[in-house]
N, C-alpha and C positions, 0 to 999 in steps of 0.2 A: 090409098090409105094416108100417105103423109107426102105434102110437097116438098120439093127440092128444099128450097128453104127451113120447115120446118126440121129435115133429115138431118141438114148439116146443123141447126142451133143441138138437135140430140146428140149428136156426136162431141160436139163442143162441150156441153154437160157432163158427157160422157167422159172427155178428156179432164175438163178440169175436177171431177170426182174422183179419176182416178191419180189425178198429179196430187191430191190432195191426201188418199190414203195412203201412198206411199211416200210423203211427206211428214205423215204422222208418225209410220214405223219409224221412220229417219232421228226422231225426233226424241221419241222416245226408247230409241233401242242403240243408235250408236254414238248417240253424242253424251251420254250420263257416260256407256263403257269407255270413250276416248277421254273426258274430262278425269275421269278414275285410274287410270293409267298415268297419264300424264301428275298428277297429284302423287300415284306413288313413287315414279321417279325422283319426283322434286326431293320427297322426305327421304328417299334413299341417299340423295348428292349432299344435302342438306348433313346426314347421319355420318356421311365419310366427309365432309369439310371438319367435321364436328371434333371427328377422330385425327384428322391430320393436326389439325390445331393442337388439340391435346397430348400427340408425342412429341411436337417440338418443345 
């Protein structure tokens, strides 16, 4: 059915299809949720600098 050759370029296919769809989840699933977090940190430090400032 398929030579040596052939076998191993499908598995190669195979691998980079699949480094690729779980490169997409990656992409779209935890890197918007880490930038989102980190953003609300920033305005929370940001909101208490805001305040220390203001009772001195």
């Amino acid at each position: 059915m398929f030579e040596f050759d052939q076998y191993l370029g499908f598995l190669l296919f195979l691998l980079i299809l699949t480094i690729g769809f779980w490169l997409m989840i990656f992409l779209t699933a935890i890197i918007p949720y880490w930038i989102g977090g980190s953003l609300k940190e920033r305005l929370k430090e940001m909101k208490e600098n805001k305040k220390k400032k203001k009772d001195d």
